[in-house]
N, C-alpha and C positions, 0 to 999 in steps of 0.2 A: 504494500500500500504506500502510495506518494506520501509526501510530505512540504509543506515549507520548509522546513529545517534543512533539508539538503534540495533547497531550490537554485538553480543555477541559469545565469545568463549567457547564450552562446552569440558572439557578433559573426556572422556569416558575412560573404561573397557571394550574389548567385546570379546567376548569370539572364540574358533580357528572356527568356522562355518565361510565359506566362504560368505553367504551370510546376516554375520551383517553388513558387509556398506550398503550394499542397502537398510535393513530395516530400518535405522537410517538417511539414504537419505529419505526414506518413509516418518518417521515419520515426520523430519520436515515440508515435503513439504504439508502431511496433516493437520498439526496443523497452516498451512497456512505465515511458514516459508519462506524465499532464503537461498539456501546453497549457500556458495559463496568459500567455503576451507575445504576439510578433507585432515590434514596433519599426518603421520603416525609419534609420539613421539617413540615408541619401541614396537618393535616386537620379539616378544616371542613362543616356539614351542605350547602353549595352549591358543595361541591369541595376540588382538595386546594393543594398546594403541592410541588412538587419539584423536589429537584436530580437533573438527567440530566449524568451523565457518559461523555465521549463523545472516541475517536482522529479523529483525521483524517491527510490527507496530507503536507498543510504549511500555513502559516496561511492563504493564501487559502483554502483548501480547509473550515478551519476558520470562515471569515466563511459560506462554503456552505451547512454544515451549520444555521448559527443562521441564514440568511433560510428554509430549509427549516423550520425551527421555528416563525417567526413566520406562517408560511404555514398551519399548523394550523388547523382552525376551532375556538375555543373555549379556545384556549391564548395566553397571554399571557407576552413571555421579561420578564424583570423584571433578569436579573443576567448577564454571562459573566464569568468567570474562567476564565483562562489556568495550567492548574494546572504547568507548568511554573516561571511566574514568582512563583505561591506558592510554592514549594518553596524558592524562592530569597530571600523575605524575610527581612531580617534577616542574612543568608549565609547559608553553609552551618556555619561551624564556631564552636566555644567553647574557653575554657579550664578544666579542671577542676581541680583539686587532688588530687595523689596520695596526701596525707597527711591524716591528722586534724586538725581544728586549733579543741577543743572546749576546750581546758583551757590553763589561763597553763604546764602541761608541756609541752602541744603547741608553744605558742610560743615558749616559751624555747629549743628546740631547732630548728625551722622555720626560725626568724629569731633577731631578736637575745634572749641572748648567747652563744647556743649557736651560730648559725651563723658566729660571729667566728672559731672553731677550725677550722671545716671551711676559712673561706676561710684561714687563716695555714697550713694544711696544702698546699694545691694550689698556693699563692705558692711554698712550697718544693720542691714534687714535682708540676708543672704537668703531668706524664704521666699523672696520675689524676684529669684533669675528666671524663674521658670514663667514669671508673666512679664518681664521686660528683657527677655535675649530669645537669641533659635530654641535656647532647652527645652521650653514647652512645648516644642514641637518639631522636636529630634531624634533621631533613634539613632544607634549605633551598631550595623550589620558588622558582626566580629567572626571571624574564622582563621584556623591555624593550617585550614588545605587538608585538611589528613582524610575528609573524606568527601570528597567534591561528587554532586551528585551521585551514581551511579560507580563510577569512575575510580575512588579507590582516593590512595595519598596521592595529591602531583602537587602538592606546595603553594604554598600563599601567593605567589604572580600564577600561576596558573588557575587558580579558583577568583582571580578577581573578575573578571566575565562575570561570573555567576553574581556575586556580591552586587556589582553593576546596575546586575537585573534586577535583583531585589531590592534594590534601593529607586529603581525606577518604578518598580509594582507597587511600590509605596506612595510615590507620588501620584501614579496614575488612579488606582483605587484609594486612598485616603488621604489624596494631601497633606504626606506626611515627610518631612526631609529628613531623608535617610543619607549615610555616610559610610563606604564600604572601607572596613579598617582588616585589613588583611596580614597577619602577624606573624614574624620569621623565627615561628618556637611552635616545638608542641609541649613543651614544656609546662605539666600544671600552675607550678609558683609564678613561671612568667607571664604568662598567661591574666592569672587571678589580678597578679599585680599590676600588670598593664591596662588592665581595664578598670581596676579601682583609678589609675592617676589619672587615666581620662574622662571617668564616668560623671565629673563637674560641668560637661558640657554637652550633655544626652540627657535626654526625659526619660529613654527604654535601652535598655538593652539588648540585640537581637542575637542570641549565639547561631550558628551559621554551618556546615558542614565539618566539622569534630566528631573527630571519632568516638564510637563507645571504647572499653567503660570510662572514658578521660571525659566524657562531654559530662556524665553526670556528677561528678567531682566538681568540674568548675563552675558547672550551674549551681550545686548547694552553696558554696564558698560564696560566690559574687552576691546570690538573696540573700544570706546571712550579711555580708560585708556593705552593701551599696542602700540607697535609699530611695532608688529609682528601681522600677518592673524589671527581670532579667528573663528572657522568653527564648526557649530555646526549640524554633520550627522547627526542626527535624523531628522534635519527641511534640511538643504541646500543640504544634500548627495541623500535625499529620493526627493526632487523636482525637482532634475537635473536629476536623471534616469526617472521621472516618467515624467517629461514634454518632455525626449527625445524620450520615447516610444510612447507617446501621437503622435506627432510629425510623426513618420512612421504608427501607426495605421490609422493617417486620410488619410496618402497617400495612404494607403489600398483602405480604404472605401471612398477616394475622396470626401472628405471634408475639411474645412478649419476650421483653428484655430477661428479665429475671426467671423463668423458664427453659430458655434455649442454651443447646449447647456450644459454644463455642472453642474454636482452633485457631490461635494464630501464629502463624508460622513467621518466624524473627525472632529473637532478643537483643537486637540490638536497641537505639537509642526509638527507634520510632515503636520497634514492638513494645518494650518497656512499658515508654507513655501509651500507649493504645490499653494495654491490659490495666495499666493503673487507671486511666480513666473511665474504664467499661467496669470496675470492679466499684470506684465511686458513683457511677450511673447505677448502681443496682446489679451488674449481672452476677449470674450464679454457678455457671458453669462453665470456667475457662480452663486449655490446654494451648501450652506453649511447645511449638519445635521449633530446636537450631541444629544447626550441625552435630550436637552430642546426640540428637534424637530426642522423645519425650523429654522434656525437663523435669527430672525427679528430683524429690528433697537429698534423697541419697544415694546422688551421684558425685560421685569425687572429687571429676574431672570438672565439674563446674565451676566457673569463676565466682567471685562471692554476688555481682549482681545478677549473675541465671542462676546462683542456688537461693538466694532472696526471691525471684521471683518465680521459683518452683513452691518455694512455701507458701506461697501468698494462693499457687493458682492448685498444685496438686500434691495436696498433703496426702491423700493413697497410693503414690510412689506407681503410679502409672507409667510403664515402661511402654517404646515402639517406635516405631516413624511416621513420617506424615502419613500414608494412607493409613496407619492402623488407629491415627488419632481419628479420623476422618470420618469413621463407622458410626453409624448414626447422628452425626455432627449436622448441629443447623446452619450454620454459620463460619466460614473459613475468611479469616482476613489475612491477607499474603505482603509482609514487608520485609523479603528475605533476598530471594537471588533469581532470574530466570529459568525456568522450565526445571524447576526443581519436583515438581506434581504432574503425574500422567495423568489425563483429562478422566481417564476411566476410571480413576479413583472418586471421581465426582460420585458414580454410582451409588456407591455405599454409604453416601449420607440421606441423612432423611429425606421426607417429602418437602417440597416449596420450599429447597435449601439454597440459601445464599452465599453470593462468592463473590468477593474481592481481592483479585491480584492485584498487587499494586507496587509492585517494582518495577524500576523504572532502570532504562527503557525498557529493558523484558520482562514480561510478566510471569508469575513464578507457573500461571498455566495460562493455556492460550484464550482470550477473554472471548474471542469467537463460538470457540468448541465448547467451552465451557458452558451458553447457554441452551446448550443442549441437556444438558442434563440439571441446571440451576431454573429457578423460579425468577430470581435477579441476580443481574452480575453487574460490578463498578469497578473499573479499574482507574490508572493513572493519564490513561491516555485520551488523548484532546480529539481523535479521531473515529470513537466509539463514545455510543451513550452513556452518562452517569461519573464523569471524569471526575476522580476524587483527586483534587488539587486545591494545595494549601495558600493559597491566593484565596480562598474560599473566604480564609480565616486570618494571618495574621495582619493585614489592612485593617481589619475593623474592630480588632482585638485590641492591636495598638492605639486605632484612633482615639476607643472607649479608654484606654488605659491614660491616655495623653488628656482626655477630655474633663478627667474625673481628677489630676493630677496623681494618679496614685503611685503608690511608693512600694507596692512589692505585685504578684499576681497570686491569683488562690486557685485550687480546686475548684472553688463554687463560682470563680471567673470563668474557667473553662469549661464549666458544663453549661453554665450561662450563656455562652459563646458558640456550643453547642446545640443546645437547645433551639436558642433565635434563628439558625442557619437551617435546622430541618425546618421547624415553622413556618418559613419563608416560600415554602411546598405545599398548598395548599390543598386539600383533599378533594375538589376537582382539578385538579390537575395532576396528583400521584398516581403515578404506574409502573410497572415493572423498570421502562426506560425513561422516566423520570422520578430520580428519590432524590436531588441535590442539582440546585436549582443552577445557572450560569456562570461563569466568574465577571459576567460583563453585568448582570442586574444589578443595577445601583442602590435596588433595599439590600441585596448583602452586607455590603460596609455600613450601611447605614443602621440596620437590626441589630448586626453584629457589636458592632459599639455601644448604640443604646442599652443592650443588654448586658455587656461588662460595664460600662460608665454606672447604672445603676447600683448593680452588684457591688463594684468598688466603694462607693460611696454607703452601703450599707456596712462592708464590714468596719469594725473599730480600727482606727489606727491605720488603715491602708489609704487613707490618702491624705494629701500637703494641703499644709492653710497659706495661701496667699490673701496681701492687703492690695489694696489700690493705690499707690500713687503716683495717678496720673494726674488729678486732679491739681488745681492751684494749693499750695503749702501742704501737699503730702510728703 
């Protein structure tokens, strides 16, 4: 199946025969291309010139398409670009300026000597950076590289792409200015410590692809140490879409949370938080596989956070692998490794059983085959119904978190967070291929927040008291 992600533009030669576009339409579509643009660059009395733009499947697939081209007769490829990695010249992001700053008014006030007042105010009443500087509406996307999407370790300049991005998703769903800090350690203490000496000038903090078990170390450390939210998407972003989706598929299949038996296959950083959160929502009956197989209390080889969360989920020392967890199972959520589940194992779970692969980019079974034997399936992909993606969620998590000024996140923020994001699915509109609404609906961010903002603001002590002075003699 195509894709944009490996979309590519080909600048051709072709010669005055009227029918080279069509051949060159041909060809792609035979080498099992999408034309999606032929734009005419110049046209000449013995022919033209254009740019064909064109998906493929993934970059071999890509190299495919342009020997298919050069195989034309009468067509000449002169240029490929990889429009992927245009997009990405230069980054993705800038910094603008919020104010004017046309006139020696503007700058007497911007800067110096008008901003000497603002800072001798906040030196005295350092509770109001957060409503007179960016802080109130700052996050700080941190990552050590160790585990960049899918991808594995490739190091802080190579995970900044990704950062980028998410600092762009922030702006685009929550008008929020994000700052990708990308850090040449994977060092716990350095780490910890590097973001406590920056954390004066971020509302939130967003930890970033870190690996397990180091992610969940530096996440307790930073809540305990900072006084600003410390939100770690990989674990709290990926468990509040996936227990929201959770959530509409049982209304599907009319079932209950605290009834059904569930599988999820990962312990790392995203299974973790997914089982902690489904075990806070009520549920009753969880089993976790990693590579050691069933997670039992007494297993050896277990690090101490898979033998923690064997205790948590399967104190009768249930031993096996995925398919033997699988056996009557209502519910499979996959955040592990590709094609690690033969589709035929689907069989042996219950009736109007549900399934979420959701590793990315492979899925641990194929989300296709899968509804053959599933009542509902969600996976991570943007090109099948039900895309469980955590753009769902940390835009409007943060917003609510920034809105409310709050100073740490809870439990009851993220089921809050949860919660608003199925709601948003309205029971004329739930069906098998819709349980989790768009990442483009703009009541997402908008629910999403309201219902942390509220939250936050209920618990004691989770959020900052700012004064006003803007006012004349504040």
């Amino acid at each position: 199946m195509t894709s944009a992600s490996y979309s590519i533009t080909v600048r051709l030669s072709a010669d005055g025969d009227p029918a080279s576009i069509g051949r060159i339409a041909t060809a792609v579509g035979t080498a099992g291309g999408a034309v999606t643009a032929i734009d005419v660059v110049e046209s000449r009395p013995d022919g033209l010139t254009v740019d064909v733009t064109c998906s493929a499947a993934d970059a071999p697939h890509s190299d495919e398409v342009v020997e298919a081209l050069r195989a034309v007769p009468g067509v000449a490829v002169r240029k490929v670009s990889d429009r992927t990695f245009l997009l990405h010249l230069g980054g993705k992001l800038e910094v603008a300026s919020k104010v004017p700053l046309k006139t020696r008014d503007d700058l007497s006030m911007a800067y110096t000597p008008g901003v000497a007042r603002v800072c001798l105010a906040l030196a005295e009443h350092p509770e109001d950076v957060r409503r007179l500087t960016i802080k109130g509406n700052t996050v700080a996307v941190v990552t050590d590289g160790s585990a960049v999407l899918g991808l594995g370790d490739l190091g802080p300049g190579a995970a900044l792409p990704v950062m980028e991005g998410k600092a762009a998703l922030f702006k685009r769903f929550a008008d929020i200015d994000a700052w990708p800090i990308c850090l040449d350690t994977q060092d716990v203490d350095e780490i910890v410590r590097t973001v406590e000496l920056i954390a004066p000038g971020f509302g939130g903090i967003n930890l970033e692809d870190i690996a397990a078990p180091r992610c969940f170390e530096i996440e307790a450390r930073l809540r305990e140490r900072l006084d600003v939210p410390v939100f770690h998407d990989d674990q709290h972003g990926t468990a509040i879409v996936a227990l929201a989706a959770l959530r509409n598929a049982l209304r599907v299949v009319d079932k209950h949370l605290p009834d059904v038996r569930i599988v999820v296959a990962g312990a790392g950083a995203a299974g973790t938080a997914i089982v902690h959160l489904l075990l806070e929502a009520g549920a009753g009956q969880v089993l976790v596989w990693d590579r050691e197989g069933i997670l039992s209390p007494d297993d050896e080889r277990l690090s101490p956070a898979k033998a923690d969360l064997a205790r948590r989920t399967n104190p009768a020392g249930v031993r096996g692998e995925l398919p033997d967890a699988l056996v009557g199972a209502d519910v499979f959520i996959g955040v592990s490794a590709g094609n690690v589940l033969p589709v035929e194992a689907l069989t042996a779970m219950a009736e109007r059983a549900v399934v979420f692969p959701m590793a990315n980019p492979t899925p641990e079974v194929d989300p296709v085959r899968a509804r053959q034997h599933a009542a509902v399936v969600a996976s991570g992909r943007s090109d099948l119904p039900n895309q469980i993606n955590n753009v769902l969620a940390f835009p409007g998590v943060f917003r609510g978190l920034l809105d409310a000024r709050a100073r740490e996140i809870s439990d009851g923020m993220l089921l809050a967070a949860a919660d608003a994001l199925a709601a948003i699915v309205r029971d004329d509109q739930l069906n098998a291929n819709y349980i989790i609404p768009s990442v483009f609906d703009p009541a997402v961010t908008q629910a999403v927040a309201a219902a942390v903002a509220e939250q936050a603001r209920a618990e004691p002590g989770a959020t900052a008291t700012v004064t006003d002075r803007t006012s004349l003699g504040g």
